[in-house]
Backbone bond lengths (Angstrom), bond angles and torsions (degrees), N, CA, C in turn:
res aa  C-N    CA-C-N  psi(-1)  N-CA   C-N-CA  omega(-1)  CA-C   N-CA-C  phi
1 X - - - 1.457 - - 1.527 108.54 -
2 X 0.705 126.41 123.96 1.808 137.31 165.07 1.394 106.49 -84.40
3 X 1.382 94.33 154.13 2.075 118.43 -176.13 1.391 92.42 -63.84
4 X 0.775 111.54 178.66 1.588 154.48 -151.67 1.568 129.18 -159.91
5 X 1.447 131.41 17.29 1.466 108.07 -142.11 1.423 99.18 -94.75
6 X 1.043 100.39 153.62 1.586 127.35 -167.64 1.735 88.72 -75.35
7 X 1.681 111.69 135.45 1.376 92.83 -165.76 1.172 77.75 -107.53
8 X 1.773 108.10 176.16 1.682 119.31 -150.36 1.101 99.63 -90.55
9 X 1.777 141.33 -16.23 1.730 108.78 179.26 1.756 100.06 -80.02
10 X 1.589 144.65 -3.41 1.084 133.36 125.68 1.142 128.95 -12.15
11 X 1.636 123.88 -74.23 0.962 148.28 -171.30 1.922 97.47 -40.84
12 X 1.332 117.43 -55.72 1.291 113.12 178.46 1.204 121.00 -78.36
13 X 1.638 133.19 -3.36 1.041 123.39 -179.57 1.492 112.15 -92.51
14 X 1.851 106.75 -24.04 1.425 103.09 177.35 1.727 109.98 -85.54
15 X 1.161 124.84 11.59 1.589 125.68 159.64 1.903 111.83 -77.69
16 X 1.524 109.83 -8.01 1.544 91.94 -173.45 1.445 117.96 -67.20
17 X 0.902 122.03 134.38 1.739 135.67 176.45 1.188 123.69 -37.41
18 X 1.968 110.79 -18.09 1.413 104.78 175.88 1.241 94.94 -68.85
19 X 1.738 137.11 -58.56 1.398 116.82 -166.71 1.118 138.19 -16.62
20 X 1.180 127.38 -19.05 1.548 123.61 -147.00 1.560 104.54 -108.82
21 X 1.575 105.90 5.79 1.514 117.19 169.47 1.196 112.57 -79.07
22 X 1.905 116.11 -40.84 1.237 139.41 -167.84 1.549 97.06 -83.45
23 X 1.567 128.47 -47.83 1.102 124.19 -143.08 1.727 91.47 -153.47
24 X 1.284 105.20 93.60 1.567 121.62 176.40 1.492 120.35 -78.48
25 X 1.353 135.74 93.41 1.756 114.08 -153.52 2.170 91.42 -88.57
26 X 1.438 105.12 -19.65 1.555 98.23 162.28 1.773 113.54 -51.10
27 X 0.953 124.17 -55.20 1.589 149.56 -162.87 1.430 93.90 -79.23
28 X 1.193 121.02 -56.27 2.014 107.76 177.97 0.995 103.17 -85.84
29 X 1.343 145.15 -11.93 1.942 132.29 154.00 0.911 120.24 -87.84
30 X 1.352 130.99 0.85 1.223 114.91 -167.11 1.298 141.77 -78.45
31 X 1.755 123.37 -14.99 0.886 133.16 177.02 1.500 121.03 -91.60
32 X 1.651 100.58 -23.17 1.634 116.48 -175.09 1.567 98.79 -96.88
33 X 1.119 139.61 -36.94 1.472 114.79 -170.73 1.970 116.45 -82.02
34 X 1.097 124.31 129.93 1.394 110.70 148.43 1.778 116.73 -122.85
35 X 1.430 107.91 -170.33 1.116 133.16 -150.21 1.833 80.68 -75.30
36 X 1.308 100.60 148.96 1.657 123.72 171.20 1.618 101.94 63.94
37 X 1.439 143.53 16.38 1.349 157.36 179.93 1.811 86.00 -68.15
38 X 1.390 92.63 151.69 1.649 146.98 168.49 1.672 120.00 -80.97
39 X 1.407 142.35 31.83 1.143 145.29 -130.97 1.678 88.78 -87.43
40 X 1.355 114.75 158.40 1.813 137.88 158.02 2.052 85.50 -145.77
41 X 2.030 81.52 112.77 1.210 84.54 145.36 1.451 114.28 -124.40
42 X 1.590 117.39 113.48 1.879 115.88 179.29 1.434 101.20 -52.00
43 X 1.045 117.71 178.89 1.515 146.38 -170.67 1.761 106.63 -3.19
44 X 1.708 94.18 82.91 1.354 76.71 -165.62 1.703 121.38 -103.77
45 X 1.805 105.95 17.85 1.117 106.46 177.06 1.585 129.89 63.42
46 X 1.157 122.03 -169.80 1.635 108.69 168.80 1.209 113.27 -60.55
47 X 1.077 127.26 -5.29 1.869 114.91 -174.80 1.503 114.98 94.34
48 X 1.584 101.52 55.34 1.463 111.19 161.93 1.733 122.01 -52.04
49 X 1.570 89.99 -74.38 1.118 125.10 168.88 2.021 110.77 -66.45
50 X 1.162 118.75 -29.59 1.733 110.14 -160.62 1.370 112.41 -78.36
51 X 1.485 112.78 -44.75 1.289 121.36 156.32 1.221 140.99 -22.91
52 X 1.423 123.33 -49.62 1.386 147.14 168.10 1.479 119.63 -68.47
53 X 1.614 96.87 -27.04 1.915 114.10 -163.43 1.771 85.03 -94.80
54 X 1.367 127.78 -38.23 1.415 131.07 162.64 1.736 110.27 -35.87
55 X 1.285 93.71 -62.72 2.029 93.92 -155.51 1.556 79.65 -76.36
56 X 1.499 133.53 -36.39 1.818 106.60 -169.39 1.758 115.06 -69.70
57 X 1.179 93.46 -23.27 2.083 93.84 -162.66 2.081 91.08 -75.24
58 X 1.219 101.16 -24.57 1.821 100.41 -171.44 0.966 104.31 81.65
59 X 1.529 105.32 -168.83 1.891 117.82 -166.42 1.272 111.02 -98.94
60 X 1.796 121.36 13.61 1.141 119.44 179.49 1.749 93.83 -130.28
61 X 1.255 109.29 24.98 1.354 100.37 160.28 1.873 103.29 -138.09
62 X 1.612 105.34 -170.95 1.100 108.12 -170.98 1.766 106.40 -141.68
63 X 1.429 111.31 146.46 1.455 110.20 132.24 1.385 145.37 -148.63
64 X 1.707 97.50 161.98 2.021 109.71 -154.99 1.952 93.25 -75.41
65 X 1.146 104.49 112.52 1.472 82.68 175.15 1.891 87.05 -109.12
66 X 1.540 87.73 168.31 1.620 104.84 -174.17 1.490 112.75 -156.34
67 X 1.446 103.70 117.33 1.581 106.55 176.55 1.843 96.02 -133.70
68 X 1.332 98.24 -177.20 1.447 109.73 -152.09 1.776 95.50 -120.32
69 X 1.349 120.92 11.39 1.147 132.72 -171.04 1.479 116.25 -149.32
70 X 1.032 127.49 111.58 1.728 139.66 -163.30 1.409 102.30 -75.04
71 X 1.140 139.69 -44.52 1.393 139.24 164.11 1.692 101.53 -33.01
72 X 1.350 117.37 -84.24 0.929 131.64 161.16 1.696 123.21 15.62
73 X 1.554 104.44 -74.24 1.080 141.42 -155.86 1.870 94.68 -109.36
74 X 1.437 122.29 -14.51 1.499 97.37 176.18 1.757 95.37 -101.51
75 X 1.549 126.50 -10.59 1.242 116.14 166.12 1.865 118.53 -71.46
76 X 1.794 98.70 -26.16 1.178 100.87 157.62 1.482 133.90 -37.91
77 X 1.185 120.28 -52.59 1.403 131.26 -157.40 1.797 93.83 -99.83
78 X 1.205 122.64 -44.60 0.997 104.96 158.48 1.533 141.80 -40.77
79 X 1.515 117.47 -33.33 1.224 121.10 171.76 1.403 109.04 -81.43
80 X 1.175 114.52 -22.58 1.648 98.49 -166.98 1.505 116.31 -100.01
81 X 1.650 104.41 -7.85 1.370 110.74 159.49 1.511 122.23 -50.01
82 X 1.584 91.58 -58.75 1.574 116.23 154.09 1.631 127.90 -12.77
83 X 1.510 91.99 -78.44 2.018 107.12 163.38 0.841 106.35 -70.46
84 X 1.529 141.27 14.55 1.278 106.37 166.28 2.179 118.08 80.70
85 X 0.604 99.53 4.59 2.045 119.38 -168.88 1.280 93.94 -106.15
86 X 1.600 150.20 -46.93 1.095 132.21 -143.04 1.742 126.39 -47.36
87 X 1.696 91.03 -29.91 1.768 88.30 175.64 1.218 114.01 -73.88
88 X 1.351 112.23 4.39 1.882 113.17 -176.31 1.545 102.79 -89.92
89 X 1.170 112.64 -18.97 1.673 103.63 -153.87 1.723 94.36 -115.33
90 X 1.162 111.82 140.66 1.302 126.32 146.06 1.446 133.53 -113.34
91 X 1.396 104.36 116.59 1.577 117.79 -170.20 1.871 126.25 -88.72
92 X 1.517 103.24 100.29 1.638 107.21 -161.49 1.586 108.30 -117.76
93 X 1.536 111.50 131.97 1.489 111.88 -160.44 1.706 91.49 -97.51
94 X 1.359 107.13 131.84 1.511 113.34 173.38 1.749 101.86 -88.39
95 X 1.172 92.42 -174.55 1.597 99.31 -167.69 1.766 94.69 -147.01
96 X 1.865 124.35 165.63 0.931 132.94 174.37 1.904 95.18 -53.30
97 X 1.214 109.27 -54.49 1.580 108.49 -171.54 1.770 119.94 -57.96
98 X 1.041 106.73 -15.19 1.782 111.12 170.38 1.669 115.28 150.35
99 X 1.102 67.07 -151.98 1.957 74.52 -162.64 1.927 86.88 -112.20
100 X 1.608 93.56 142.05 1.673 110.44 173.49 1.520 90.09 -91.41
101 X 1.457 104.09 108.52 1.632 100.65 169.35 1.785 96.77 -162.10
102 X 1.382 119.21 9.73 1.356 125.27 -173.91 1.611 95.17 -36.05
103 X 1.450 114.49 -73.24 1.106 102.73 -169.13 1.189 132.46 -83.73
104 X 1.077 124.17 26.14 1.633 123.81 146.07 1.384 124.32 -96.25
105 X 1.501 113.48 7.89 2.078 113.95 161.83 2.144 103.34 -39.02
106 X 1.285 88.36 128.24 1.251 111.76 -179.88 1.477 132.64 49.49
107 X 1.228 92.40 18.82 1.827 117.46 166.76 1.344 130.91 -92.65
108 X 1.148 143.45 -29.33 1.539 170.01 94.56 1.588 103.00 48.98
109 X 1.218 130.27 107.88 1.664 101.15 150.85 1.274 104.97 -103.41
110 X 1.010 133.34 -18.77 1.938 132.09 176.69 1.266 112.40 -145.22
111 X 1.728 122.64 113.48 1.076 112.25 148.77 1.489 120.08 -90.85
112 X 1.843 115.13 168.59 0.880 111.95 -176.62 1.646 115.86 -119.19
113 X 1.613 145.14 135.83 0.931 111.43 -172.75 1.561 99.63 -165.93
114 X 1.710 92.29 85.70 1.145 112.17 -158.05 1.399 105.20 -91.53
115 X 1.098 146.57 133.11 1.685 143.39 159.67 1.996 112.12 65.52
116 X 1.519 107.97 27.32 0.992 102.10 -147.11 1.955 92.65 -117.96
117 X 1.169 116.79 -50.35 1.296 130.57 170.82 1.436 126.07 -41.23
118 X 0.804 122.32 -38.63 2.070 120.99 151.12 1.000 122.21 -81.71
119 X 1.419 102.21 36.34 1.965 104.74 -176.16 1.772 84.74 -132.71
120 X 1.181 118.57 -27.35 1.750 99.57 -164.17 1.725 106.77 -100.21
121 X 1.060 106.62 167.43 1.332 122.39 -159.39 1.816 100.08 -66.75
122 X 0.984 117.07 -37.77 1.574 130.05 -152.26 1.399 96.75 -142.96
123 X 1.088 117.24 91.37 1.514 131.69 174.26 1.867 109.65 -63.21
124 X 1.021 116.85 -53.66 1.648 134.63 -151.03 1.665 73.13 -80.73
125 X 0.961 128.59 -63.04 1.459 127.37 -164.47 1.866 123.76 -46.31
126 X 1.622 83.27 -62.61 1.556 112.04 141.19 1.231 102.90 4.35
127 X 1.861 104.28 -100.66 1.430 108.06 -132.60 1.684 67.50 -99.94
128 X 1.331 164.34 -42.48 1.130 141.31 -165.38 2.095 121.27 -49.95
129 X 1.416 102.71 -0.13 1.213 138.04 170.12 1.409 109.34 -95.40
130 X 1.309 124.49 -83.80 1.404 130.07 -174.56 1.741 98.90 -33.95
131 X 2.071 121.16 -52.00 1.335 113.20 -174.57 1.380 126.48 -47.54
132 X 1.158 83.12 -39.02 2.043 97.84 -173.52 1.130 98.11 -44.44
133 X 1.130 126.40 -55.59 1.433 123.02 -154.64 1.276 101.66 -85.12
134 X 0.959 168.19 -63.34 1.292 150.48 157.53 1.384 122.89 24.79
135 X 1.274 139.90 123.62 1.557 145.66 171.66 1.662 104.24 -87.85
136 X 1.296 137.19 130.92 1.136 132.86 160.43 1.677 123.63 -51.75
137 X 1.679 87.24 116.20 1.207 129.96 -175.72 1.955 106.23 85.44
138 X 1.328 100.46 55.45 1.559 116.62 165.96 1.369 94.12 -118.48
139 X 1.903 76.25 158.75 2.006 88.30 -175.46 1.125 118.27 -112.12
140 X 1.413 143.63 159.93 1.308 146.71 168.67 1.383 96.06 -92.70
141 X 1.350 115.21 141.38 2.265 129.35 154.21 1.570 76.83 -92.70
142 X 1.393 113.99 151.93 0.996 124.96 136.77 1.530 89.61 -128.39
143 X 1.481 129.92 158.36 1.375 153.76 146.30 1.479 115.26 -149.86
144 X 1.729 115.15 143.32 1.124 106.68 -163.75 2.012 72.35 -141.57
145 X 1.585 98.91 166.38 2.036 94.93 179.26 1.330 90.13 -90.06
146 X 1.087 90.44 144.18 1.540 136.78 167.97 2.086 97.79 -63.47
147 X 1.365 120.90 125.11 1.510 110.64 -171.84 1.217 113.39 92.40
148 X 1.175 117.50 -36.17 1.860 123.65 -156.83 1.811 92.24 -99.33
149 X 1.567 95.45 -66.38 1.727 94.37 -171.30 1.731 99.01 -96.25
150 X 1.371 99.62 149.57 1.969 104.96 170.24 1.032 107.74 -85.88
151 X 1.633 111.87 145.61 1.529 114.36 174.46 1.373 120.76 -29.18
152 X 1.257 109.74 -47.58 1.321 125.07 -142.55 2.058 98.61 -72.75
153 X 1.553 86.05 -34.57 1.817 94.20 169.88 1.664 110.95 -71.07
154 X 1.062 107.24 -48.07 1.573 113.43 -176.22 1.913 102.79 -38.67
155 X 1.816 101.80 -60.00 1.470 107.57 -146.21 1.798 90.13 -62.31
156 X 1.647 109.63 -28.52 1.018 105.01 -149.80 1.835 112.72 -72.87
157 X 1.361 104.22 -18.28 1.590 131.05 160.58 1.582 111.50 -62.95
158 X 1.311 117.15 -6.47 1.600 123.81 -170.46 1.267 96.95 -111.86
159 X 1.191 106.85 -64.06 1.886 109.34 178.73 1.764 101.86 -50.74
160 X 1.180 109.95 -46.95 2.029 95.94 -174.71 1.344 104.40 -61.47
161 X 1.341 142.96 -28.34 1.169 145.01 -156.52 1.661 111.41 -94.48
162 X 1.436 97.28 -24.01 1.615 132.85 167.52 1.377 110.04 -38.06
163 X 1.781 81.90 -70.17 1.777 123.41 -166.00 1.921 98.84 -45.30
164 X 1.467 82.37 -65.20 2.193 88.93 172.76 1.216 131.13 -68.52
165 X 1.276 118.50 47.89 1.216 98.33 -174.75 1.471 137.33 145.76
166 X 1.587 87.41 -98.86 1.195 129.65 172.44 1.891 125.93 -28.07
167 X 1.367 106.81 130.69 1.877 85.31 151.62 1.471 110.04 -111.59
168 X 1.049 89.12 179.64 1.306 97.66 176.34 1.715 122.20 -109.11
169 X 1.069 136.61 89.11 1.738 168.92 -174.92 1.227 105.59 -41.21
170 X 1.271 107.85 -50.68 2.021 104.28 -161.08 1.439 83.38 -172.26
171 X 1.737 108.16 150.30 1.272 128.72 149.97 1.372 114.40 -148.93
172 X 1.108 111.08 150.98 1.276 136.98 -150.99 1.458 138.04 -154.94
173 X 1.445 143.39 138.00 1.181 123.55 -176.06 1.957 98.00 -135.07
174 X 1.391 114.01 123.13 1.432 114.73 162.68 1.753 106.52 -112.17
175 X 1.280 103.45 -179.17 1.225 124.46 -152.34 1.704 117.73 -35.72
176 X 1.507 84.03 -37.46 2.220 95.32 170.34 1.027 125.06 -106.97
177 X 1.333 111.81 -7.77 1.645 102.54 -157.62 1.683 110.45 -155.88
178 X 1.002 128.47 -178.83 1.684 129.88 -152.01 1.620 85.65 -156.34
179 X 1.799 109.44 98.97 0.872 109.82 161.03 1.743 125.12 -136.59
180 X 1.459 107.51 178.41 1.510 113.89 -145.41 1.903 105.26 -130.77
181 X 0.736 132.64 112.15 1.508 136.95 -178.65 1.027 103.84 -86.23
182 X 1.360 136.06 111.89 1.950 130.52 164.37 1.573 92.97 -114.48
183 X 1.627 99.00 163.73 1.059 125.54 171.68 1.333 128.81 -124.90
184 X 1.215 145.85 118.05 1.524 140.59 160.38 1.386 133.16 -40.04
C-alpha cells in the first residue's frame, strides 16, 4: 500500500465551518470522551477534530495529537494557542518508521483515528501501534469516508483490529464516513 497524504492546502479546506453539519466531532465524541481523558488522535492534521477533543477532555486532561507532516501540526498549535487549549494538546510528528507513542502503551483511554488509515503506508502496523496504547477497557474511533475508502478496505481495518484484541462495540455509518467503536 503506498501513502496517501492529504496535502496541506487540504488541510485548510477541511477546517471550513460548513463541515460540521456533515461531520459533527461534538456528535462523534460525544459519548466516548470525558473530562480529565488520555486522548491519541492519529493523523490529526490542523485540528479539525483536536480542538473539540481539547475543550471535552478539560484542563485536567490531555490530547497526543500526531501527524506525519510539521506544517500540519505547526498550524496546529497555532490554532489552539488561539482557543485557548494549547496546554491540553500535545503535538508529536510521526515518521514513515512509526508512531512516537512508546510511552503511552497502556495509557490511552481513546484513540482517535478518523479518515486517517488509507493514507499511511503500513496500515496493520498503524493501528497495531495505536492498540498498544490503549489502557484496558479504552476505545478505538476508527472512521474512514464513506466514497473515498471501499468497504472491503474499511472491514479489512476492523478485522486487524479484531486480530488484537479488540471487540468491536458499535458500527455505524453517518453522512461521510463508516465508522467502528472497539474496545479493549
Amino acid at each position: 500500500m503506498t501513502q496517501r497524504l492529504c496535502p496541506v492546502w487540504m488541510g485548510y479546506v477541511l477546517l471550513n465551518p460548513i463541515r460540521r453539519l456533515i461531520e459533527n466531532p461534538k456528535k462523534l465524541f460525544g459519548g466516548l470522551v470525558r473530562e480529565g481523558m488520555l486522548v491519541v488522535e492519529a493523523g490529526c492534521g490542523m485540528g479539525y477534530f483536536t480542538l473539540t477533543l481539547a475543550h471535552m477532555v478539560g484542563a485536567s486532561g490531555k490530547v497526543v495529537a500526531l501527524d506525519i507532516q510539521e506544517e500540519m501540526l505547526s498550524v496546529l498549535r497555532k490554532r489552539a494557542l488561539k482557543r485557548g487549549v494549547s496546554d491540553r494538546i500535545e503535538t508529536r510528528l510521526a515518521t514513515d518508521d512509526g508512531l512516537p507513542v512508546q510511552d503511552l502503551f497502556g495509557e490511552v483511554d481513546l484513540v482517535a483515528a478518523v479518515h486517517v488509515v488509507h493514507e499511511v503506508m503500513y496500515p496493520e502496523r498503524f493501528l497495531a501501534e495505536l492498540t498498544r496504547t490503549l489502557k484496558s477497557g479504552g476505545v478505538l474511533l476508527l472512521a474512514e469516508p464513506r466514497g473515498h475508502v471501499k468497504v472491503e478496505e474499511f472491514e479489512e481495518s476492523v478485522r486487524t483490529l479484531l486480530s488484537f484484541g479488540l471487540r468491536e462495540e458499535k458500527r455505524y455509518k453517518d453522512l461521510s464516513s463508516r465508522i467502528s467503536i472497539l474496545k479493549r
